[in-house]
C-alpha positions in Angstrom: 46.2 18.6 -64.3 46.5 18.3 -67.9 49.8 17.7 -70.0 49.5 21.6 -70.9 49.3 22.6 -67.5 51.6 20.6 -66.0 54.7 21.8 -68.6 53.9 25.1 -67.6 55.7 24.5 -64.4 59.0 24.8 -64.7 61.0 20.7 -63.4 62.5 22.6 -60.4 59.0 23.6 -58.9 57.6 20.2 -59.6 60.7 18.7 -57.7 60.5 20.8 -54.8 56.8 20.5 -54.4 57.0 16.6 -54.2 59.9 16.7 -52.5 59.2 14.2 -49.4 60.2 16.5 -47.1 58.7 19.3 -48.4 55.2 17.1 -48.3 56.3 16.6 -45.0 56.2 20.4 -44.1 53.2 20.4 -45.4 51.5 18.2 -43.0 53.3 19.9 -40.1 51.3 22.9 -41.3 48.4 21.9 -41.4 48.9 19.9 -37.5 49.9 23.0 -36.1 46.5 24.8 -37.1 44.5 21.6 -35.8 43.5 21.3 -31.8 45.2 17.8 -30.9 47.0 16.6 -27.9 51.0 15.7 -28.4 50.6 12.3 -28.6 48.2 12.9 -31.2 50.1 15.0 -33.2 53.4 13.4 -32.8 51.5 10.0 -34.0 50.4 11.7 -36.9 53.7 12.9 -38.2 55.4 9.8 -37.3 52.8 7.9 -39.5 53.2 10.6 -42.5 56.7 10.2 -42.1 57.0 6.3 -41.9 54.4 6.8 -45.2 56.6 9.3 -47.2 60.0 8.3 -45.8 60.2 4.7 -45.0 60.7 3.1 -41.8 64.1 2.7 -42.1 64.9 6.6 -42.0 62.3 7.2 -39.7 64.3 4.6 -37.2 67.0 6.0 -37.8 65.6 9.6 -37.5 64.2 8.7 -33.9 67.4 7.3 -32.9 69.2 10.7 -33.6 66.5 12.1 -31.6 66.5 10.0 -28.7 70.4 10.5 -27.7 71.0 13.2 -25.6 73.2 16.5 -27.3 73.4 14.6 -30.7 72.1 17.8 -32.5 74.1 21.0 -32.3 73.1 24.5 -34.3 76.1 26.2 -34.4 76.0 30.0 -35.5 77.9 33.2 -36.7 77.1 36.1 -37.0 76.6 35.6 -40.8 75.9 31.9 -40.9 74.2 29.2 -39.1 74.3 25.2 -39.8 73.6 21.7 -37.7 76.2 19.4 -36.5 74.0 15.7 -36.3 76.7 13.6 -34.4 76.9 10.5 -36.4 77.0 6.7 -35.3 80.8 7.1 -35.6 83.2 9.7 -34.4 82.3 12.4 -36.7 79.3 15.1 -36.6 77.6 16.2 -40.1 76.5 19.3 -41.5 72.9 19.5 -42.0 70.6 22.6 -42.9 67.3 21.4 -43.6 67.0 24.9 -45.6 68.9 23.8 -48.6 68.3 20.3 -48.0 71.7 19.2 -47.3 73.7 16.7 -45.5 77.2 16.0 -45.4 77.0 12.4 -44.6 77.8 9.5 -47.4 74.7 8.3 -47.3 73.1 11.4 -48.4 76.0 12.4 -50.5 75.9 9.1 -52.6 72.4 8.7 -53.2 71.7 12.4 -54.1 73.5 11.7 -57.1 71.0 10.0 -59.1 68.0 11.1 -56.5 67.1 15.0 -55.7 64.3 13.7 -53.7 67.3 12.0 -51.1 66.8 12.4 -47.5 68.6 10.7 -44.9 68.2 10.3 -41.2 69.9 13.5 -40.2 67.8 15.8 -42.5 64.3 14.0 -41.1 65.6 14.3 -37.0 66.4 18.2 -37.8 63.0 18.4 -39.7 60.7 16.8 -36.3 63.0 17.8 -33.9 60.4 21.0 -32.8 57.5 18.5 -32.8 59.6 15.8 -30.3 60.2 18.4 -27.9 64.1 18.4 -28.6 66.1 21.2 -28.4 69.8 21.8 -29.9 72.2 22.6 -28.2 73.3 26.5 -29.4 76.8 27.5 -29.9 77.7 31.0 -31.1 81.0 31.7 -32.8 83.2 34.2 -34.5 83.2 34.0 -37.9 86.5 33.5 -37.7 85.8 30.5 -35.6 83.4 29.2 -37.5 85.7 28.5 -40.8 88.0 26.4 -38.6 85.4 24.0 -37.0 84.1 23.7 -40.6 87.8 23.1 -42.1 88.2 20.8 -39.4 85.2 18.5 -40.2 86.6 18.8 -43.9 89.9 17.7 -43.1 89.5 15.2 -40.2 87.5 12.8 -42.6 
């Protein structure tokens, strides 16, 4: 890509489309469309994601995974986000959409990085291709502001 090519894109595209997880996505494309068994598939993502990621997340990630109920999707009618129960007391609000978590270590390096992802984000993002399923909670609206105020307020 030359210099004149490459300023023709505006920063936000060229962010997003190196974003690690949207790489990430990428790959999980492309694996769906190929004819591999599991294991095969689940090795190749957890290379790609050890590659893009680091092994630290990636531990971490597998961790989140591993524990039983750790990962709720809570839903309204007009919203829907992901409680990841942390290592601690608390549960954060993830939504791999936006690329958002609300834990501090997320929160503190996405400061001076828009290419952050933290455990949380990667467990929500290979939680289909692990076979783990969240557990789903629908509430009222009205319900959902207060167990959102709640998280805001308890920490």
């Amino acid at each position: 890509m030359t210099d004149q090519e490459s300023s023709s894109i505006s920063p936000t595209a060229q962010a997003s489309t190196l974003h690690p997880l949207h790489l990430l996505d990428t790959l999980l494309t492309d694996l769906e469309t190929k004819d591999l068994v599991q294991d095969k598939k689940q090795e190749e993502i957890l290379r790609a994601a050890d590659f893009l990621l680091g092994g630290s997340i990636l531990e971490g990630a597998l961790s989140v995974l591993d524990s039983p109920d750790t990962i709720r999707l809570l839903q309204s009618s007009h919203r829907s986000v992901y409680l990841v129960r942390g290592g601690g007391k608390g549960s954060y609000y993830c939504s791999d959409e936006i690329t958002y978590c609300s834990c501090r270590s997320f929160l503190e390096r996405a400061k001076t990085d828009p290419k952050t992802v933290c455990k949380h984000l990667l467990a929500l993002k290979l939680m289909p291709h692990f076979n783990v399923t969240p557990t789903k909670e629908i509430v009222s609206d009205e319900d959902y502001g207060k167990i959102v105020m709640l998280r805001v307020f308890v920490d």
